[in-house]
N, C-alpha and C positions, 0 to 999 in steps of 0.2 A: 740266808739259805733260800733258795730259788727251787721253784716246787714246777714242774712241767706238765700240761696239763695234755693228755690224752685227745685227738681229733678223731672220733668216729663219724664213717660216710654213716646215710641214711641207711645202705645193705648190710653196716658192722650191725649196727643199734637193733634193724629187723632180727639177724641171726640171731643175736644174741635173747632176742625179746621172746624167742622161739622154743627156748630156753627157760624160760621165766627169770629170765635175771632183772633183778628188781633196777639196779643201778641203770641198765637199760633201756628201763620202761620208762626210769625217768628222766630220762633225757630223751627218750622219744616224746615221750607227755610236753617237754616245757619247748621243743622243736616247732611241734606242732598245732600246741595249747592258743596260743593267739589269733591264727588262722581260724582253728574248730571254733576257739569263741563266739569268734564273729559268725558264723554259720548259723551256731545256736540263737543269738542274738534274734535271727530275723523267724525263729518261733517263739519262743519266749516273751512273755509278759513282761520281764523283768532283768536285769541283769543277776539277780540272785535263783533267778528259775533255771536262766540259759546256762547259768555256771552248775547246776541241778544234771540240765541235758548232757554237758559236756564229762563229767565225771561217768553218767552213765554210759555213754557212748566210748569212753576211753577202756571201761570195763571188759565191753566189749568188744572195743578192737583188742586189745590185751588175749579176750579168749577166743578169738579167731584167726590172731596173728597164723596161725599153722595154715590158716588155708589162703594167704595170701600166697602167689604163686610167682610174684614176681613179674606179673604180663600187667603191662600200662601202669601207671602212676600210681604211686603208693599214698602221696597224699588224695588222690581222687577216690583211691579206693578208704581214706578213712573216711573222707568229705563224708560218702555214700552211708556205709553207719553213722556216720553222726546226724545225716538226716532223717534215716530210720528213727536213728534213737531220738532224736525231736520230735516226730512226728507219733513216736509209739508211747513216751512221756506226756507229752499232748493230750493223746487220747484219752490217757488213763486218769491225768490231770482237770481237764476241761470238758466241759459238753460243746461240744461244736453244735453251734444254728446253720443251718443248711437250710437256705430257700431255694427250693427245687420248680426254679422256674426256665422254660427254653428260650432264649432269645438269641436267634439265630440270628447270623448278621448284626448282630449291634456290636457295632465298634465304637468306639471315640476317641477320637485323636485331640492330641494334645496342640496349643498352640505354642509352634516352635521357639518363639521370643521365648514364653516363660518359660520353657522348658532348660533351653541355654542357657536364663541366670540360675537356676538352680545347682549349688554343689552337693557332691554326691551325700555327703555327711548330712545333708536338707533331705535329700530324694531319702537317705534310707529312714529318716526318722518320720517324712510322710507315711512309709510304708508299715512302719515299726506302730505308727495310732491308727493301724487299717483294722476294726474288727478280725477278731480270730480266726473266722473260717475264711476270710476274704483274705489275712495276709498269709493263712499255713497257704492256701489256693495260688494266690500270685508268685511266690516264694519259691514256690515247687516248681510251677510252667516256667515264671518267665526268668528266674534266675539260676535253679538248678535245671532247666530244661527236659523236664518230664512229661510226659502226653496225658492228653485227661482220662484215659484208658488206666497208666500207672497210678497215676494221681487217684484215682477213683479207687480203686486196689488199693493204696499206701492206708487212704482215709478212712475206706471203707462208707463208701459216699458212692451215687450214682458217674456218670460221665457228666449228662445232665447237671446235675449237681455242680459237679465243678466247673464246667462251662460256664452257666450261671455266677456262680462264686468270682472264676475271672473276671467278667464281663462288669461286675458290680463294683471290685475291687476297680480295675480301671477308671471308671464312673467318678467313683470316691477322689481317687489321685487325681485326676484331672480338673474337679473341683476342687481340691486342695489347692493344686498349683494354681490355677489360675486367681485364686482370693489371695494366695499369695504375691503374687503379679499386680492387681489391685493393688495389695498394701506399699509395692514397691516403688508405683506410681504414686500413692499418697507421699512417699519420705520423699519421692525426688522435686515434686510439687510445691 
């Protein structure tokens, strides 16, 4: 006997989740589950924390689904709670260190060799052993693309603050990589 399985688009699954229909949720849950993981990932200590953030974040898309409206992308709008909800687990979770120092213009740039051999799955695990307030701080600006204005609001942290926090975070990675770059010339040596 041959059993035909049901293809709902991402707008059946929302209707229906609007609804609370469980069967719904959960196939929006395992649609979108790998994607959030990884979001959560890059707050989380742990892959047992992230999976923490991710439940709670689903909870709450779940009780909010009513006020999606359907304008721009559905997964960007869970993206957005699920960084809330990393960032509000976080807080409740962790003491964030915040060295609330200004340093205006300091940049540092990477050298572009070692930056090219680096694969991404290297860059995010540099980023994944960045002390806490330095990776929720990098995390926020330079890959969900938030202003230190937001960022500062999400935290509850000066701007200062997270200016700082960037600016250290960078510092860190750049030093990573390039001891990394080092070791790379030690194997091929």
């Amino acid at each position: 006997m041959m059993f035909l399985k049901h293809k709902y688009t991402t707008e059946d699954l929302i209707a229906k989740c609007k609804t609370a229909d469980r069967k719904a949720q959960e196939l929006l849950y395992k649609q979108f589950a790998p994607k959030m993981l990884a979001v959560c990932m890059r707050y989380a200590v742990d892959k047992m924390e992230a999976e923490d953030m991710l439940q709670n974040g689903f909870v709450r898309v779940f009780q909010k689904i009513n006020d999606y409206r359907g304008e721009g992308s559905f997964e960007g709008w869970v993206r957005r709670i699920m960084v809330h909800s990393a960032i509000e687990y976080y807080r409740k979770h962790h003491k964030m260190q915040i060295v609330d120092v200004e340093e205006s213009g300091y940049e540092q740039s990477v050298n572009p060799a070692a930056a090219a051999n680096l694969q991404a799955k290297d860059l995010m695990m540099l980023i994944q052993g960045l002390p806490d307030g330095y990776r929720m701080v990098f995390n926020l600006y330079a890959i969900e693309g938030y202003s230190h204005k937001e960022i500062a609001e999400m935290a509850n942290i000066s701007e200062g603050a997270s200016k700082s926090q960037l600016s250290r975070a960078r510092a860190l990675l750049k030093q990573k990589i390039e001891q990394l770059e080092g070791k790379q010339y030690e194997y091929a040596g």
